[in-house]
Biopython code that builds the backbone (N, CA, C, O; Angstrom):
import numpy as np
from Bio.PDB.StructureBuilder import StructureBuilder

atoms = [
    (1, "UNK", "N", (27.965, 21.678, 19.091)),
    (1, "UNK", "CA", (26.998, 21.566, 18.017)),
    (1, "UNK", "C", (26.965, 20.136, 17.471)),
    (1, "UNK", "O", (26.177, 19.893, 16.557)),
    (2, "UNK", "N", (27.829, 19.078, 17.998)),
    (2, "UNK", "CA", (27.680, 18.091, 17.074)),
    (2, "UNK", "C", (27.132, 17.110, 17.609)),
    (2, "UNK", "O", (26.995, 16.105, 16.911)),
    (3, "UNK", "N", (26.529, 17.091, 19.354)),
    (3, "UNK", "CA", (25.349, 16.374, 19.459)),
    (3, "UNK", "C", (24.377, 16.701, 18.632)),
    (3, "UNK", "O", (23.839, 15.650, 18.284)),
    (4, "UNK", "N", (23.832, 17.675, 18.098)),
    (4, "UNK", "CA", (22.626, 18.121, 17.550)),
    (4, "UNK", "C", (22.330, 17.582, 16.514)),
    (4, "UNK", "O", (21.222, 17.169, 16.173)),
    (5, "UNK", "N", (23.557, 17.548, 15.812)),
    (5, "UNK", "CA", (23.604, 17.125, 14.462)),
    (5, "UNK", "C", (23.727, 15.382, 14.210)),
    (5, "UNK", "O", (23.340, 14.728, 13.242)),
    (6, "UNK", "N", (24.346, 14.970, 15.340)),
    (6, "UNK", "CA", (23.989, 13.708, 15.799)),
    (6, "UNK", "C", (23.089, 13.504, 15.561)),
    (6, "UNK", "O", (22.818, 13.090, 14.434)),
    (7, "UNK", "N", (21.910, 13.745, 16.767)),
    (7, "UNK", "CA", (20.294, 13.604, 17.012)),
    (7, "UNK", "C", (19.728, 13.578, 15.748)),
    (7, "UNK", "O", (19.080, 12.668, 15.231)),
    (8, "UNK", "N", (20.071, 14.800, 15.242)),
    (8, "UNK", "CA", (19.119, 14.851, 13.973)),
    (8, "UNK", "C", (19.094, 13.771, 12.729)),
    (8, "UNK", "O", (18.083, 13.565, 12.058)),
    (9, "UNK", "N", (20.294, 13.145, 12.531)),
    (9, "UNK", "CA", (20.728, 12.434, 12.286)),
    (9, "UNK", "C", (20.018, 11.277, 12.110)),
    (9, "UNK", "O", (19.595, 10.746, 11.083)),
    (10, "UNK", "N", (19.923, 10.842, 13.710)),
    (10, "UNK", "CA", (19.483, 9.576, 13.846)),
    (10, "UNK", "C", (17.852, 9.519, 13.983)),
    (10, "UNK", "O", (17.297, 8.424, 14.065)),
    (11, "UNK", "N", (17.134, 10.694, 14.005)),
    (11, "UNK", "CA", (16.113, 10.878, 13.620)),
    (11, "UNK", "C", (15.592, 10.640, 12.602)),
    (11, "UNK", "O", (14.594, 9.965, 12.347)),
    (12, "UNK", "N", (16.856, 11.690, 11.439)),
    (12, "UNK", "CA", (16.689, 10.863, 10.032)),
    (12, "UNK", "C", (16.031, 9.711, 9.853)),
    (12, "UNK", "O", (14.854, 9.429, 9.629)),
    (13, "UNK", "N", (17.040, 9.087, 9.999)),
    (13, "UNK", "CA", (17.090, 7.901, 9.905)),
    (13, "UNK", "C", (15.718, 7.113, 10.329)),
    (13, "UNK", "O", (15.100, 6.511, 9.451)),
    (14, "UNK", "N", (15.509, 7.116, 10.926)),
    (14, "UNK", "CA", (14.251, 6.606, 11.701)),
    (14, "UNK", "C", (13.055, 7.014, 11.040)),
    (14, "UNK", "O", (12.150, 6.206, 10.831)),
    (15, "UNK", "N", (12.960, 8.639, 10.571)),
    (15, "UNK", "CA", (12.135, 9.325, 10.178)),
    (15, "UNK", "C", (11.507, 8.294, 8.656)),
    (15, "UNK", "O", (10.393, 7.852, 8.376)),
    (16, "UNK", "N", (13.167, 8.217, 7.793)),
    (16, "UNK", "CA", (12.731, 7.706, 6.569)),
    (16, "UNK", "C", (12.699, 6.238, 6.524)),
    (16, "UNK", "O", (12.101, 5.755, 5.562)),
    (17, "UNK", "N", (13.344, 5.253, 7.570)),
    (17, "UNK", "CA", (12.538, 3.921, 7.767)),
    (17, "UNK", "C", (11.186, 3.976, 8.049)),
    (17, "UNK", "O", (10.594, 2.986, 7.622)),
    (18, "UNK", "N", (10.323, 4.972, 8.751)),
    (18, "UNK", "CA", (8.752, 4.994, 8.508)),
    (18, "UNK", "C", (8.196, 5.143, 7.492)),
    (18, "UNK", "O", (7.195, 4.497, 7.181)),
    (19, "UNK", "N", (8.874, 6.251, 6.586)),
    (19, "UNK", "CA", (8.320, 6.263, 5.248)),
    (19, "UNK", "C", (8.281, 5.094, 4.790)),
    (19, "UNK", "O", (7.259, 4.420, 4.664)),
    (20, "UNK", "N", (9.254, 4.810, 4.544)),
    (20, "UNK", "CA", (9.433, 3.369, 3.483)),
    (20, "UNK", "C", (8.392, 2.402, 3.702)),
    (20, "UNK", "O", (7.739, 1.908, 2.783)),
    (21, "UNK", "N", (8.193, 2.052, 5.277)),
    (21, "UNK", "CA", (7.781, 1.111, 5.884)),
    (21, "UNK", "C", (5.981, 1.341, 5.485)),
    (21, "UNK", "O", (5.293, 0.473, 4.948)),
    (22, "UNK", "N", (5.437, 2.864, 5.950)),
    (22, "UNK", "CA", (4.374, 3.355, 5.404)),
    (22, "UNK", "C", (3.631, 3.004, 3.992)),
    (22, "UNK", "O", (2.568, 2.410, 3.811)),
    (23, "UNK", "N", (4.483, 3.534, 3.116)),
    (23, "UNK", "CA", (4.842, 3.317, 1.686)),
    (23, "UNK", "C", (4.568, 1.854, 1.105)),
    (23, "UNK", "O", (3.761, 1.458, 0.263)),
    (24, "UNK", "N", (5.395, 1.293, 1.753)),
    (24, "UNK", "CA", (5.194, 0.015, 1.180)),
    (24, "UNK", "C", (3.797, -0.914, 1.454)),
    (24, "UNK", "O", (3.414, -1.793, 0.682)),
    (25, "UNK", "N", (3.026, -0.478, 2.889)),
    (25, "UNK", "CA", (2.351, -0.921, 3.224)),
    (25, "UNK", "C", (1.007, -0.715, 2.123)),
    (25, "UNK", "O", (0.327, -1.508, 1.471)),
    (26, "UNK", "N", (1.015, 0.751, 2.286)),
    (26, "UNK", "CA", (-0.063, 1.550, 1.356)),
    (26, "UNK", "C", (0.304, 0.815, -0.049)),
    (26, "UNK", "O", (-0.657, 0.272, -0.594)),
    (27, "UNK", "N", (1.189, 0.748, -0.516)),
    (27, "UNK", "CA", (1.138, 0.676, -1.971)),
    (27, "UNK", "C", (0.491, -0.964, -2.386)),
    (27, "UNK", "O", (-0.248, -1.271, -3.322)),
    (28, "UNK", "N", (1.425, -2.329, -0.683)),
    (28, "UNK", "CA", (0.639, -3.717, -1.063)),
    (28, "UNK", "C", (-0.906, -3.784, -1.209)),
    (28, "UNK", "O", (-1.742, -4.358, -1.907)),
    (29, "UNK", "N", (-0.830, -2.676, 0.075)),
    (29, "UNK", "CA", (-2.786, -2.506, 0.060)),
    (29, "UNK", "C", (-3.639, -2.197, -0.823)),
    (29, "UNK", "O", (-4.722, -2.764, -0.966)),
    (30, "UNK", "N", (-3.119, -1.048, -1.648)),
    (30, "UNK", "CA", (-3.930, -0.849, -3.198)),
    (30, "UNK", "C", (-3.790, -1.724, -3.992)),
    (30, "UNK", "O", (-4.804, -2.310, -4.371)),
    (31, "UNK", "N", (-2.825, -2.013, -4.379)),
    (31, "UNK", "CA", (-2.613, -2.890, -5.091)),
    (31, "UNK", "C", (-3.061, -4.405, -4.881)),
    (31, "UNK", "O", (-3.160, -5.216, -5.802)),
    (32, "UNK", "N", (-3.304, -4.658, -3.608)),
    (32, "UNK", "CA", (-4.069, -5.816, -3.350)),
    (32, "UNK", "C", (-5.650, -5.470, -4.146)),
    (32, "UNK", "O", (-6.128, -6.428, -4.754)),
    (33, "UNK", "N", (-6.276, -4.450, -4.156)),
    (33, "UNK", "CA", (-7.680, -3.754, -4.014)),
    (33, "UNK", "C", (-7.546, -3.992, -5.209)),
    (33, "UNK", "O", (-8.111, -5.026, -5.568)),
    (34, "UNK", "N", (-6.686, -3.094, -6.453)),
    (34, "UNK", "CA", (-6.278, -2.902, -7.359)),
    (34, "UNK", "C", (-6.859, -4.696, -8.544)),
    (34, "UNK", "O", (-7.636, -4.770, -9.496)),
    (35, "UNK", "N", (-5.976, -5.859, -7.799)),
    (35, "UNK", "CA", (-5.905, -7.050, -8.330)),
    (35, "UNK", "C", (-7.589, -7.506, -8.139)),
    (35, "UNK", "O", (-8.521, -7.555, -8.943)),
    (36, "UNK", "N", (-7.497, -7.755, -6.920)),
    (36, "UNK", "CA", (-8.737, -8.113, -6.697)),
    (36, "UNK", "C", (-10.315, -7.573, -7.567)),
    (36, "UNK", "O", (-11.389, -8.150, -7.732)),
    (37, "UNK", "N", (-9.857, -6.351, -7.937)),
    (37, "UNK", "CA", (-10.719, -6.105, -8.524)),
    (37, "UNK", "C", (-10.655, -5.908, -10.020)),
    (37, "UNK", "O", (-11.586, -5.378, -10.626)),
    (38, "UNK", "N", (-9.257, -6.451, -10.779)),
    (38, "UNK", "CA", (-9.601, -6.483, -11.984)),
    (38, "UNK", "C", (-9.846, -8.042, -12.180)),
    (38, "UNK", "O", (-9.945, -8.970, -11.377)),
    (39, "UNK", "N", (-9.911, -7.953, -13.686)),
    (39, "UNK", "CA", (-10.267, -9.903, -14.741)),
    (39, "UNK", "C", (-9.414, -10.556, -14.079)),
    (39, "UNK", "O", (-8.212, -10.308, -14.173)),
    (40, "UNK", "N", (-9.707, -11.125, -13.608)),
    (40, "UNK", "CA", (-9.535, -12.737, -12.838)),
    (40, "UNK", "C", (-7.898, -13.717, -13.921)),
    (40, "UNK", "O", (-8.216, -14.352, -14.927)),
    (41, "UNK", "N", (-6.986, -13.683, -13.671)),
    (41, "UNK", "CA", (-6.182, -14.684, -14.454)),
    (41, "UNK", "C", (-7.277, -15.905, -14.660)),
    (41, "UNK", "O", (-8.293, -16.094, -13.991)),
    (42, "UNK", "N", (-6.742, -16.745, -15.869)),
    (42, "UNK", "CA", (-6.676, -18.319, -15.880)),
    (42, "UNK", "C", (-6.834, -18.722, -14.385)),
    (42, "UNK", "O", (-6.321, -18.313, -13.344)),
    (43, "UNK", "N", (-7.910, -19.860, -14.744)),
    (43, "UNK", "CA", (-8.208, -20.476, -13.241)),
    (43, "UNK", "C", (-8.619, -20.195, -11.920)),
    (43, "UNK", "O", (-8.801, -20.915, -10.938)),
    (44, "UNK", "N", (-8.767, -18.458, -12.208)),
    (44, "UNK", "CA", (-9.050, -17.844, -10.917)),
    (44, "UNK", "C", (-10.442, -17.051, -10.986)),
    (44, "UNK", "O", (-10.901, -16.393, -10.052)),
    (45, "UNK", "N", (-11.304, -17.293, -12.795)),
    (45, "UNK", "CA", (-12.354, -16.820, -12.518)),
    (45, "UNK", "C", (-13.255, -16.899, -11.689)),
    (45, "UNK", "O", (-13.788, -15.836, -11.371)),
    (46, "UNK", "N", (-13.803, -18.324, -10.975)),
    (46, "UNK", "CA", (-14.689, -18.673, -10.154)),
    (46, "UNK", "C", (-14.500, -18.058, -9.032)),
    (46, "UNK", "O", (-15.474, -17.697, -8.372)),
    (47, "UNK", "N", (-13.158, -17.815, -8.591)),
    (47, "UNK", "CA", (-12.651, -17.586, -7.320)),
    (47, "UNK", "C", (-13.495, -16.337, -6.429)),
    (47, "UNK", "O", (-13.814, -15.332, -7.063)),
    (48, "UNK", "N", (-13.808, -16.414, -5.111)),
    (48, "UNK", "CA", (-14.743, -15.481, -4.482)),
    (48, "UNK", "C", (-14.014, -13.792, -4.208)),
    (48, "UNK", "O", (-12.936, -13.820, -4.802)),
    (49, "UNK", "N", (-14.161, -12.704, -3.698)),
    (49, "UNK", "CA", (-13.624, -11.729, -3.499)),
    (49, "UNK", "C", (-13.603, -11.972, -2.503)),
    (49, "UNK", "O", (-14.476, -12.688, -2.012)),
    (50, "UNK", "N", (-12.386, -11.370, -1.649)),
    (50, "UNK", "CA", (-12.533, -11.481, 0.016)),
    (50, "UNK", "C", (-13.549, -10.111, 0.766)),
    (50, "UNK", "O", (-13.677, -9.055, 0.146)),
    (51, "UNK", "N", (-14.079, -10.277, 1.869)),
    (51, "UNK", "CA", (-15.333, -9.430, 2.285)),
    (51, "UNK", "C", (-14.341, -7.813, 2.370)),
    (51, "UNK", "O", (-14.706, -6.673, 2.082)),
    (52, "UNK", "N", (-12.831, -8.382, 2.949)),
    (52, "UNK", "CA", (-12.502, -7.104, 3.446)),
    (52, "UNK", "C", (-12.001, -5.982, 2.067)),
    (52, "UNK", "O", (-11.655, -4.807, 2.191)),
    (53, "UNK", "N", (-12.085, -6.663, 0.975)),
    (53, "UNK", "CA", (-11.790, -5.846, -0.187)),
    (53, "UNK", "C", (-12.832, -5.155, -1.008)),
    (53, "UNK", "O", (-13.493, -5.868, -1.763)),
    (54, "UNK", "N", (-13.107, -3.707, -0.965)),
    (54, "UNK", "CA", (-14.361, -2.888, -1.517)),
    (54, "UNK", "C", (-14.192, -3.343, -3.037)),
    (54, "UNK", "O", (-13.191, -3.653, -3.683)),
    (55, "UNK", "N", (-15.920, -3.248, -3.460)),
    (55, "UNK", "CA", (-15.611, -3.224, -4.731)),
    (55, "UNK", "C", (-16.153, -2.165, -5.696)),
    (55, "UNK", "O", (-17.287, -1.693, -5.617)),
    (56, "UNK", "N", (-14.872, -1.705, -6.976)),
    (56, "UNK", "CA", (-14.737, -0.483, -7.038)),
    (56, "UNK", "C", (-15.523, -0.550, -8.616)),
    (56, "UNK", "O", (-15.365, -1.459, -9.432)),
    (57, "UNK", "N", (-16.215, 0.410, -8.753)),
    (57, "UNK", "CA", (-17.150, 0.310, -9.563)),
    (57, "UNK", "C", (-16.485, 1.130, -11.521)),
    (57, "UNK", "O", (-16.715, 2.285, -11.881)),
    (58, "UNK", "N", (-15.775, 0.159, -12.280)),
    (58, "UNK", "CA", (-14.883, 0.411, -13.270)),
    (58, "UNK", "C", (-15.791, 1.475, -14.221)),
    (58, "UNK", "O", (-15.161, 2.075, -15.092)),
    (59, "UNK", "N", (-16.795, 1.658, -14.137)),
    (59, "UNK", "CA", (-16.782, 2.744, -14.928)),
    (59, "UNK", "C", (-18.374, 4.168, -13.521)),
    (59, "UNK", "O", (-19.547, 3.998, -13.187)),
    (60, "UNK", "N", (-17.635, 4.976, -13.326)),
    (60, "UNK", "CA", (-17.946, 5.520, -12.332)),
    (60, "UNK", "C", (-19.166, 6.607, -12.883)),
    (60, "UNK", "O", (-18.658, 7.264, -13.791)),
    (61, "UNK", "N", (-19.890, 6.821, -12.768)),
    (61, "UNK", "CA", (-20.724, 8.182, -13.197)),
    (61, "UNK", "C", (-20.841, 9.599, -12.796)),
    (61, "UNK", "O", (-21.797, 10.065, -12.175)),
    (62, "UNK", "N", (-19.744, 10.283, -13.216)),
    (62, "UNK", "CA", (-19.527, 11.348, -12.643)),
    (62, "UNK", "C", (-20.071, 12.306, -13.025)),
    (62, "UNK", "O", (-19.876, 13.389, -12.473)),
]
sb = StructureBuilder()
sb.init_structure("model")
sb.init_model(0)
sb.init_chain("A")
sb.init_seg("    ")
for serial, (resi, resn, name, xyz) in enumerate(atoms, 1):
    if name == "N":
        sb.init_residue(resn, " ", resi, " ")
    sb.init_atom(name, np.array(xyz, "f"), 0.0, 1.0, " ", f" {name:<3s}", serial, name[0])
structure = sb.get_structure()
């Protein structure tokens, strides 16, 4: 039984380095979306939006 538990193991493992890896990706990505689309800091009003970032419409009509 204690290959099994091995395996599983190291599956773990693997399993929850994707999460993380997932996770983190998703969360820079909103949060990129997130910035980009609020008030501009100091010095960065002029600044353009990049094409690949949607823009999200702050008050929505539902």
């Amino acid at each position: 039984m204690e290959p099994a538990v091995s395996a599983a193991q190291e599956g773990a493992g693997a399993s929850l380095a994707a999460v993380f890896v997932i996770g983190f990706l998703a969360a820079a990505g909103l949060g990129s979306i997130a910035w980009y689309n609020s008030r501009r800091p100091t010095g960065w009003e002029d600044k353009e939006r990049p094409d690949i970032v949607p823009e999200v419409d702050p008050n929505p009509h539902v």
